[in-house]
Structures are given as structure tokens and as C-alpha cells.
Biopython code that builds the backbone (N, CA, C, O; Angstrom):
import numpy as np
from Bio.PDB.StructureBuilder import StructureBuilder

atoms = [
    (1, "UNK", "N", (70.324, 89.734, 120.068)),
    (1, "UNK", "CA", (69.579, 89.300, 121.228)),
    (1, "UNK", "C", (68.442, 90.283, 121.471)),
    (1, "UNK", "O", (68.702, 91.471, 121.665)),
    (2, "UNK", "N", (67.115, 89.805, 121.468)),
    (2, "UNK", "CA", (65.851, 90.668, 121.963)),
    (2, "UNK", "C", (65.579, 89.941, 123.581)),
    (2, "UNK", "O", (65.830, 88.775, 123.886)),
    (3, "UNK", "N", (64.959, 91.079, 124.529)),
    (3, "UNK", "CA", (64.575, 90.809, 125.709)),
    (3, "UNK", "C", (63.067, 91.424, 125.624)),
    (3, "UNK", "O", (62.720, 92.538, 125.231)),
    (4, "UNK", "N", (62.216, 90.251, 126.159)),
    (4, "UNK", "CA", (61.034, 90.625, 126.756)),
    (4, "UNK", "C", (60.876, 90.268, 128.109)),
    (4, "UNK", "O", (61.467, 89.301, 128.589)),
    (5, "UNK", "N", (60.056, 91.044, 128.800)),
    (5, "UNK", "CA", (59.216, 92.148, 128.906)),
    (5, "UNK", "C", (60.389, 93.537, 129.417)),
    (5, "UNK", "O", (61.232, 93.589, 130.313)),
    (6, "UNK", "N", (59.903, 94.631, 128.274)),
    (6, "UNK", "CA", (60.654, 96.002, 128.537)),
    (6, "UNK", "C", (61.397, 95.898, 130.063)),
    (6, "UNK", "O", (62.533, 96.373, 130.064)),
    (7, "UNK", "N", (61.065, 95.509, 130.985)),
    (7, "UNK", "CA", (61.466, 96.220, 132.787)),
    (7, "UNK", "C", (62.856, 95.204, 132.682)),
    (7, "UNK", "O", (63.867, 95.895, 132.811)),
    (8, "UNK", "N", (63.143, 93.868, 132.499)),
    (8, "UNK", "CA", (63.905, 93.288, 132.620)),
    (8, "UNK", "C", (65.091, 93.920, 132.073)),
    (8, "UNK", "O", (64.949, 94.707, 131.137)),
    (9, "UNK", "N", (66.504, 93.615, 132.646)),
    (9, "UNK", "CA", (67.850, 94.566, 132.087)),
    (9, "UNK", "C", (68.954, 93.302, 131.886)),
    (9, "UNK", "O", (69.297, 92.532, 132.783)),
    (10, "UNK", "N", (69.344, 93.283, 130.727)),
    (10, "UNK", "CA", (70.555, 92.547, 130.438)),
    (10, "UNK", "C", (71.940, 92.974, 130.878)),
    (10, "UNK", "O", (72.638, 93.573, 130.060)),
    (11, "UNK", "N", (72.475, 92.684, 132.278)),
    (11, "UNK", "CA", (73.290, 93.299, 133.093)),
    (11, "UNK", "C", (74.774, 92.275, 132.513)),
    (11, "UNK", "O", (75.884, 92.725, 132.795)),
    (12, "UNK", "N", (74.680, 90.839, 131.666)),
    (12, "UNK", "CA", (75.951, 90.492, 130.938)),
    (12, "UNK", "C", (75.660, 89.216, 130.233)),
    (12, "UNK", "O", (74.837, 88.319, 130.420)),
    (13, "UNK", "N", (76.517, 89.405, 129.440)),
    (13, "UNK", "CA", (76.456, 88.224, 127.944)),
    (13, "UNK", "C", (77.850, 87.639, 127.786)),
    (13, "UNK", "O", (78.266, 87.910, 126.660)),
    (14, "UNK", "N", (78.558, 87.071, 128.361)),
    (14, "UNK", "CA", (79.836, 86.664, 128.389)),
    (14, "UNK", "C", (80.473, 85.319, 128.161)),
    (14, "UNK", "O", (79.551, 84.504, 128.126)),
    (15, "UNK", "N", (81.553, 84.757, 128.001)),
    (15, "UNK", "CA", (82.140, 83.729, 127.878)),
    (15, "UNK", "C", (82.505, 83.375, 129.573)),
    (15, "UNK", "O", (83.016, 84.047, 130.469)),
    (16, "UNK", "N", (81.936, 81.899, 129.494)),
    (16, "UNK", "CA", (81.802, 81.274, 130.929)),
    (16, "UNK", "C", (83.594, 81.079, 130.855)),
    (16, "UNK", "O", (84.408, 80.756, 129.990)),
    (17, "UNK", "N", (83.637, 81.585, 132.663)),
    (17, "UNK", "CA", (85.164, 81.168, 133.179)),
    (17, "UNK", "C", (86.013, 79.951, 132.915)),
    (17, "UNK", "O", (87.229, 79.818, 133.044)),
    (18, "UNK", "N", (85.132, 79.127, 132.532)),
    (18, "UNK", "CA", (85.904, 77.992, 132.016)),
    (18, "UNK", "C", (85.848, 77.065, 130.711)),
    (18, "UNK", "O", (85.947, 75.858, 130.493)),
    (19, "UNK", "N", (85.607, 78.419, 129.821)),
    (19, "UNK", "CA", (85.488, 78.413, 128.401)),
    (19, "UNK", "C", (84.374, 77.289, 127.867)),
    (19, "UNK", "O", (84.342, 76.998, 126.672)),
    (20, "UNK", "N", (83.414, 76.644, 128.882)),
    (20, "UNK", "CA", (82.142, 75.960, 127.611)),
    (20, "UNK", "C", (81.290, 76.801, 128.442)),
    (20, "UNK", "O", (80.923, 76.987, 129.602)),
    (21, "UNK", "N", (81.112, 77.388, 126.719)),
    (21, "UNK", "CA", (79.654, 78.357, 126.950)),
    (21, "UNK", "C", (79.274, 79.940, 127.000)),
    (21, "UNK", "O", (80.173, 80.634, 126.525)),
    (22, "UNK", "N", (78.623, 80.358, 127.269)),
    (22, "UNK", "CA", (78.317, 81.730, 127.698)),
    (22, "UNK", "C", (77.440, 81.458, 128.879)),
    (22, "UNK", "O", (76.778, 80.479, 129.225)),
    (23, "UNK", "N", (77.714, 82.984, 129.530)),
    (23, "UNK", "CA", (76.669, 83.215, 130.756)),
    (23, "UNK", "C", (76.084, 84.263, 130.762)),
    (23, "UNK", "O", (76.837, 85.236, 130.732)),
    (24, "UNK", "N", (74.761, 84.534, 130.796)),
    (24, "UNK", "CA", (73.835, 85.458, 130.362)),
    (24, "UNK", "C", (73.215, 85.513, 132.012)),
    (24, "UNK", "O", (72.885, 84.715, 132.889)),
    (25, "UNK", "N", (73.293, 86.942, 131.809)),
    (25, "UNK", "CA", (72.584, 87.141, 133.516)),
    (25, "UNK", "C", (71.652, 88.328, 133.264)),
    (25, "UNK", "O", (71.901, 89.194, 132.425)),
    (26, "UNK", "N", (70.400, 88.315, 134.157)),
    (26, "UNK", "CA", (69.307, 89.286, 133.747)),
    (26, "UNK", "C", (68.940, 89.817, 134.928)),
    (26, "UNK", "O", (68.749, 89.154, 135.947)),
    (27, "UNK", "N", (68.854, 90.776, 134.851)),
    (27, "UNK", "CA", (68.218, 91.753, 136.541)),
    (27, "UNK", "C", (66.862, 92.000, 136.344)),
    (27, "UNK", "O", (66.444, 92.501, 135.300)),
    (28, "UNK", "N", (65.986, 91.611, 137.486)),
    (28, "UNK", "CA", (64.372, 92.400, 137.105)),
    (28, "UNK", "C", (64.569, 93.097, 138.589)),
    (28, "UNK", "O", (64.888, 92.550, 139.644)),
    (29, "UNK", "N", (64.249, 94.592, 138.301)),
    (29, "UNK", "CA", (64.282, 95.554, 139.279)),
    (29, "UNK", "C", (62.940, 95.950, 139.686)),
    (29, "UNK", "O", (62.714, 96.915, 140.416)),
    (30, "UNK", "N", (61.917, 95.054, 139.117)),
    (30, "UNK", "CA", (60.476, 95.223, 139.757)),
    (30, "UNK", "C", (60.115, 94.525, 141.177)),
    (30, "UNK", "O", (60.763, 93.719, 141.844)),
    (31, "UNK", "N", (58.901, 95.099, 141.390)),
    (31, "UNK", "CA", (58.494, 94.530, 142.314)),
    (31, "UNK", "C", (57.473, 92.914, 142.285)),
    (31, "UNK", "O", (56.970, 92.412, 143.291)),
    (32, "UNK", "N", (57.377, 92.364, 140.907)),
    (32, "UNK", "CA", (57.088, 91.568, 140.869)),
    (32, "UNK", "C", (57.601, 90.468, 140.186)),
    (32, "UNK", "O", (58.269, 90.879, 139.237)),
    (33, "UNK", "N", (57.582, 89.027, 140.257)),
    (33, "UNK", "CA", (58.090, 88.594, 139.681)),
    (33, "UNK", "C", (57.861, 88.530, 137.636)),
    (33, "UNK", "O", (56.834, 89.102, 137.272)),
    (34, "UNK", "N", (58.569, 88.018, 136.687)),
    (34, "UNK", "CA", (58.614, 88.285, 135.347)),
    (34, "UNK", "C", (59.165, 87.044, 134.443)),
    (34, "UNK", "O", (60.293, 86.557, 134.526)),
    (35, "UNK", "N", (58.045, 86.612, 133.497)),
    (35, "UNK", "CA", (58.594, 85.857, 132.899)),
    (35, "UNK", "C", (59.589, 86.439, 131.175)),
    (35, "UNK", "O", (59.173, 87.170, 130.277)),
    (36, "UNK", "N", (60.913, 85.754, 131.306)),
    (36, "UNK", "CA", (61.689, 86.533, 130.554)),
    (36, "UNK", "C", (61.860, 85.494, 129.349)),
    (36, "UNK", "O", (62.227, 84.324, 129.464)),
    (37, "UNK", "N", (61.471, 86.254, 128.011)),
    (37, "UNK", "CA", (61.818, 85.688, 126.528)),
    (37, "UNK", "C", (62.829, 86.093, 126.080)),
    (37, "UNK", "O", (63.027, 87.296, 125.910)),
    (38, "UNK", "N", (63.719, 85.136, 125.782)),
    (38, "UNK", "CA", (64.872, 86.207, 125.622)),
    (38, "UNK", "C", (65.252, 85.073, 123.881)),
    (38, "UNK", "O", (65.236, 83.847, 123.777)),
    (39, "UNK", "N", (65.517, 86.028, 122.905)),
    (39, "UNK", "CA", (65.529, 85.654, 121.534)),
    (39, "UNK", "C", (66.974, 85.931, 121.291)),
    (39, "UNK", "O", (67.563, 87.007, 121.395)),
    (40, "UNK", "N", (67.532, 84.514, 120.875)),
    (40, "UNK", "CA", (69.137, 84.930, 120.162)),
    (40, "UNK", "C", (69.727, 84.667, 119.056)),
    (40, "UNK", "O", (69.729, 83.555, 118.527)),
    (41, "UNK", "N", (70.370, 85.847, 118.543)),
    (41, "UNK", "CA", (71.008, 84.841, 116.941)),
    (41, "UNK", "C", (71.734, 84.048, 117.003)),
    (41, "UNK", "O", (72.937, 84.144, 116.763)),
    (42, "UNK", "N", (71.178, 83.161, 117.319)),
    (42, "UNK", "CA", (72.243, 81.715, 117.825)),
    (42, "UNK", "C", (71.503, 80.855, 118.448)),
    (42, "UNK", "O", (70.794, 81.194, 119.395)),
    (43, "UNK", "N", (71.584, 79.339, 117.893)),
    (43, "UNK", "CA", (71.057, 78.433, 118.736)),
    (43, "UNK", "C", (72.134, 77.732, 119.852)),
    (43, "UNK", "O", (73.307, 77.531, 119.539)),
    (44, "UNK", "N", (71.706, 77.458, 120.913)),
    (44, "UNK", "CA", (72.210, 77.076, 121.957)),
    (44, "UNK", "C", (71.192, 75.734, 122.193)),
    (44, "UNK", "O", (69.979, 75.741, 122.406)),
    (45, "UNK", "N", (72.186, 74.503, 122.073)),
    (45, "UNK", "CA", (71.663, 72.776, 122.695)),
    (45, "UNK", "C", (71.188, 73.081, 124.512)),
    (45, "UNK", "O", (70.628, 72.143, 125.079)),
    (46, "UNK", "N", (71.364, 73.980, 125.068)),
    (46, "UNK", "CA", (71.719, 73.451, 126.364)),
    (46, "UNK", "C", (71.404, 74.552, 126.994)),
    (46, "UNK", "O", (72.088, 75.490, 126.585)),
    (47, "UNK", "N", (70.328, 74.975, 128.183)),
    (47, "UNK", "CA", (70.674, 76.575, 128.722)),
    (47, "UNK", "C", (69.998, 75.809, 130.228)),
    (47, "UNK", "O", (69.267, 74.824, 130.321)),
    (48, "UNK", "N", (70.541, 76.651, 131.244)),
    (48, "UNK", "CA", (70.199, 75.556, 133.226)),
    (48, "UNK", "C", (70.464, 77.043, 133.728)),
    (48, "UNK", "O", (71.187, 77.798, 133.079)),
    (49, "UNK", "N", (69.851, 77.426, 134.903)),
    (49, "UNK", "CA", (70.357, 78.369, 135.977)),
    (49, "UNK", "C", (71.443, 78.433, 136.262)),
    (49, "UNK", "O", (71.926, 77.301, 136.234)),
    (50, "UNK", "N", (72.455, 79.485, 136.660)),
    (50, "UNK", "CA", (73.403, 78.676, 137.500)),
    (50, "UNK", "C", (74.015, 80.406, 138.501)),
    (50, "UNK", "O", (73.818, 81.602, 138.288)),
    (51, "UNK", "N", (74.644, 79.772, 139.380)),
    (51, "UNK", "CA", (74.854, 80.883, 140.294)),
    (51, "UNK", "C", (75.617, 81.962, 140.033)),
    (51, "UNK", "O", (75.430, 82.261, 138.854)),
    (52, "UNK", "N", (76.703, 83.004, 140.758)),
    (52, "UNK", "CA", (76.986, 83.498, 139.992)),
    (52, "UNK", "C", (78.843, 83.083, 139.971)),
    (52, "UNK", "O", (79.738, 83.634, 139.330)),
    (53, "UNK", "N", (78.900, 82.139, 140.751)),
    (53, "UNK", "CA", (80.234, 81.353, 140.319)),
    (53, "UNK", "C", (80.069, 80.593, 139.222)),
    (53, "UNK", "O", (81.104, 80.023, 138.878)),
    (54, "UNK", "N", (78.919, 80.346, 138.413)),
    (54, "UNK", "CA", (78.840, 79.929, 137.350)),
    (54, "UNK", "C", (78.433, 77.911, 137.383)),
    (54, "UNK", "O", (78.491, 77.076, 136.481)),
    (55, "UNK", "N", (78.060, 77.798, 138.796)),
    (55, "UNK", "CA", (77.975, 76.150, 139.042)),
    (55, "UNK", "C", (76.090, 76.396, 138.661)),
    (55, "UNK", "O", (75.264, 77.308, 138.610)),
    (56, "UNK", "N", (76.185, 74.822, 138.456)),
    (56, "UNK", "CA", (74.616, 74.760, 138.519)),
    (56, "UNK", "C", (73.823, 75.530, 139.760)),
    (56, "UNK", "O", (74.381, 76.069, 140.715)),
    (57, "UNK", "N", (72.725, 75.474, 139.581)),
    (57, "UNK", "CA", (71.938, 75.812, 140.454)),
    (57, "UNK", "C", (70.804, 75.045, 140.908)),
    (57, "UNK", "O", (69.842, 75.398, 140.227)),
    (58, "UNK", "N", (70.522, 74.303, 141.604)),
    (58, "UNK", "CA", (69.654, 72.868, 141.404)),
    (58, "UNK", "C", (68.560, 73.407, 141.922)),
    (58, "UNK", "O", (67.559, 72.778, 141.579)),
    (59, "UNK", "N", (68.228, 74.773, 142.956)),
    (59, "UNK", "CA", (67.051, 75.265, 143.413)),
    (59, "UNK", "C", (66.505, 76.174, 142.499)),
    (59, "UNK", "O", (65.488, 76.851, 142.653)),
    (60, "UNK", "N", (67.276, 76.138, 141.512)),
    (60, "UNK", "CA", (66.190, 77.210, 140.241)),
    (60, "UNK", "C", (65.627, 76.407, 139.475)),
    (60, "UNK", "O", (65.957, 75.248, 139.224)),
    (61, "UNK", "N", (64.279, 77.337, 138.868)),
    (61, "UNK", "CA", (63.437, 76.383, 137.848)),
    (61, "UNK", "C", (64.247, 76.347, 136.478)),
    (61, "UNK", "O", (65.329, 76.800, 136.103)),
    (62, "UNK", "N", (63.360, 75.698, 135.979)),
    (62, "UNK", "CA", (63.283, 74.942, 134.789)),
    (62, "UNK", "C", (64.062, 76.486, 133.490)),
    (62, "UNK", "O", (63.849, 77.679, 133.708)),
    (63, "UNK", "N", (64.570, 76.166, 132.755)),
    (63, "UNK", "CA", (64.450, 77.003, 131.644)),
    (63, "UNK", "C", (64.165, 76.413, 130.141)),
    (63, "UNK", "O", (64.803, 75.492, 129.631)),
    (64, "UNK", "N", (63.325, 76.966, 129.670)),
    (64, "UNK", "CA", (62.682, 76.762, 128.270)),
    (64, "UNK", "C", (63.460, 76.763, 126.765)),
    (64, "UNK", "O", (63.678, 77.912, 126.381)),
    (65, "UNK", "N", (63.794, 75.998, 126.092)),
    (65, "UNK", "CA", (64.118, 76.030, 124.420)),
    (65, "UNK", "C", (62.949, 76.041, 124.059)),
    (65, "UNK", "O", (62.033, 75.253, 124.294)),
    (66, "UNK", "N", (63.014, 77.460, 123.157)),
    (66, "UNK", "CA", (61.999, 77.008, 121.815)),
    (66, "UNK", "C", (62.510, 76.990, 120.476)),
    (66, "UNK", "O", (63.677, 76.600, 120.525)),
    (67, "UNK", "N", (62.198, 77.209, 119.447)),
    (67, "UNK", "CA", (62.451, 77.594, 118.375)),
    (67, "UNK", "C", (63.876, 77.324, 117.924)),
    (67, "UNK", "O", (64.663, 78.262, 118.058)),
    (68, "UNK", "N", (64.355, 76.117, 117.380)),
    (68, "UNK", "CA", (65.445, 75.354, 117.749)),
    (68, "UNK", "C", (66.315, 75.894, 118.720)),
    (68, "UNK", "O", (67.525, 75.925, 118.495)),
    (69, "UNK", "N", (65.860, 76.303, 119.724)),
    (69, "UNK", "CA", (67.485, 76.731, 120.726)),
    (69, "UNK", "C", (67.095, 77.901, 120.704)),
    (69, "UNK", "O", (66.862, 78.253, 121.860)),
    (70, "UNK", "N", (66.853, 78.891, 119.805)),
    (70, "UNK", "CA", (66.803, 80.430, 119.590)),
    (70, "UNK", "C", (66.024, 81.092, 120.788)),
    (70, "UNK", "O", (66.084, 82.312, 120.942)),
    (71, "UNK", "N", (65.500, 80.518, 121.398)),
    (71, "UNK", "CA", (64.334, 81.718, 122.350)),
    (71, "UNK", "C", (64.220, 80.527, 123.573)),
    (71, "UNK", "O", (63.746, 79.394, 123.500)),
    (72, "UNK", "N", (64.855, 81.252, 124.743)),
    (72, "UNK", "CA", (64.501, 81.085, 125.996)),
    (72, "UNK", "C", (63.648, 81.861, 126.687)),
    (72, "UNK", "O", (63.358, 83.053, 126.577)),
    (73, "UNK", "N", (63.186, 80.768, 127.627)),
    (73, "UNK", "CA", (62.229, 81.164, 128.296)),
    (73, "UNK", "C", (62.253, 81.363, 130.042)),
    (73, "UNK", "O", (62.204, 80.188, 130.406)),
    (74, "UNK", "N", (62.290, 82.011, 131.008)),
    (74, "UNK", "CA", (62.651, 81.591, 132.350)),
    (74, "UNK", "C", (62.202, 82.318, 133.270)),
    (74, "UNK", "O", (62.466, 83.485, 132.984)),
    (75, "UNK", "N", (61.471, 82.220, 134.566)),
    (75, "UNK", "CA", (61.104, 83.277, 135.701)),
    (75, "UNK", "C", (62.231, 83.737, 136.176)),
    (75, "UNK", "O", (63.198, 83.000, 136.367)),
    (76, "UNK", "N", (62.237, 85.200, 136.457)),
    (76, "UNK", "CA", (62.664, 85.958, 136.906)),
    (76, "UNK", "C", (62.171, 86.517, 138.072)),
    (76, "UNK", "O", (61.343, 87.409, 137.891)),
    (77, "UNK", "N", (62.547, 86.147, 139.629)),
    (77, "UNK", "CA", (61.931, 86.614, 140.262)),
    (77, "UNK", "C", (62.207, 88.327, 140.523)),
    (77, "UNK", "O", (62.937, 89.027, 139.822)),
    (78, "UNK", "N", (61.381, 88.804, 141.778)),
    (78, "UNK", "CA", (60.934, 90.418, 141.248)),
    (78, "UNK", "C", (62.619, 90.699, 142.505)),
    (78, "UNK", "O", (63.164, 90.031, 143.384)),
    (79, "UNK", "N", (62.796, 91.726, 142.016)),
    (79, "UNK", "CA", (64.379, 92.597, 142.693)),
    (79, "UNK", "C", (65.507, 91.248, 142.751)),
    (79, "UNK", "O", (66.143, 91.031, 143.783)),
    (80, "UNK", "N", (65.644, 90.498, 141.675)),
    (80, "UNK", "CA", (66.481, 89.363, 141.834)),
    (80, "UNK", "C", (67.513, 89.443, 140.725)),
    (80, "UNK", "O", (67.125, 90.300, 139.932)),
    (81, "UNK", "N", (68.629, 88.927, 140.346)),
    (81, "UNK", "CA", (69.104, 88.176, 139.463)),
    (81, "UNK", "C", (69.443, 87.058, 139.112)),
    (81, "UNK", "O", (69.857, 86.167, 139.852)),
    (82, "UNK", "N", (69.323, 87.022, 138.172)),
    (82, "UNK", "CA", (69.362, 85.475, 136.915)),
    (82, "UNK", "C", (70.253, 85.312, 136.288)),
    (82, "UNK", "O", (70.455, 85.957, 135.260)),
    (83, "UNK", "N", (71.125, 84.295, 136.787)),
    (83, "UNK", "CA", (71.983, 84.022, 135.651)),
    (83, "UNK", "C", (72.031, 82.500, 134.820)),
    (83, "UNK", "O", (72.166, 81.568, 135.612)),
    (84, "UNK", "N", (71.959, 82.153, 133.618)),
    (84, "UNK", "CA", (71.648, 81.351, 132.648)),
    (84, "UNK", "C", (73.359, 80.938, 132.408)),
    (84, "UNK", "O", (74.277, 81.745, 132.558)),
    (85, "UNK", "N", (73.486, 79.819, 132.095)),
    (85, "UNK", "CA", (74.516, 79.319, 131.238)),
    (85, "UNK", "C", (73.823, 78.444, 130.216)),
    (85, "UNK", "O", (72.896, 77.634, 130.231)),
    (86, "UNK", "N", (74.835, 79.049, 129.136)),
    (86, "UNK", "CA", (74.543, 78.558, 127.712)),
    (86, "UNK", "C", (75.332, 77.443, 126.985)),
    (86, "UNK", "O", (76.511, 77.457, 126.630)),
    (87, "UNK", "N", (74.425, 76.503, 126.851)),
    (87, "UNK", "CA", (75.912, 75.608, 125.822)),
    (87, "UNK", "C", (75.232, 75.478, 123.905)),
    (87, "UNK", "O", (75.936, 74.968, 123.034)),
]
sb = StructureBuilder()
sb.init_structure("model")
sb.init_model(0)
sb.init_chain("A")
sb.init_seg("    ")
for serial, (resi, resn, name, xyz) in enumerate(atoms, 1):
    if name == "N":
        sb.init_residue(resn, " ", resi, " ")
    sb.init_atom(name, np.array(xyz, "f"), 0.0, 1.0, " ", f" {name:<3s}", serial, name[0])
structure = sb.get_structure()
């Protein structure tokens, strides 16, 4: 897994509580908001916001597939965390 931009911190990479998936959560400790590329050895069909009980999140934006699945894309707002579920 690569993270862009340097300030952003990969605070966990885990198997979701109810075994479909992983949950990837990202801290930006700036003062502004950050858009985060995040590159994995692994393609993933499926990646949505979700809180940190792990439910959707229907007031977060959009998140990006590129490169079959391999590289997400997602705002990070500034002193916030993000958490992603992966399928």
C-alpha cells in the first residue's frame, strides 16, 4: 500500500467486523483539507465511506477506482478521519 500526499497517516488496514471486506481508515492532521491516493496490491470491486461502526456513510463523498481497483481516490477533510470499506 502507497499513500499520497506525505501529511496524510494510515491509522488502520483491517478485516471489517463482519468479515466482507477490509476497513482502511486515514487521519489528515492538517489544517486543510487533502485529496488522498492511496495505491494497493490488490484490486478491490467496491470501496464507499463508512463510519466508524463500519455502516455506510451516505453524507460522505464519492470515492474513486482507478486502475482496475488498485488506486483510490477520496477527500480527506483537514483534522478529520476517513474511514473506507473495501470489498
Amino acid at each position: 500500500l502507497s499513500l499520497e500526499p506525505v501529511g496524510l497517516v494510515l491509522s488502520a488496514l483491517k478485516p471489517a467486523q463482519d468479515g466482507d471486506g477490509l476497513v482502511l481508515r486515514l487521519q489528515n492532521p492538517g489544517d486543510e483539507a487533502s485529496e488522498a491516493r492511496i495505491e494497493l496490491g490488490f484490486p478491490v470491486r467496491e470501496a464507499h465511506a463508512c463510519r466508524l461502526d463500519e455502516q455506510a456513510d451516505p453524507d460522505a463523498g464519492p470515492v474513486a477506482l482507478e486502475s482496475a481497483g488498485r488506486v483510490l481516490r477520496v477527500s480527506v477533510p483537514a483534522r478529520a478521519l476517513c474511514s473506507l470499506r473495501l470489498r
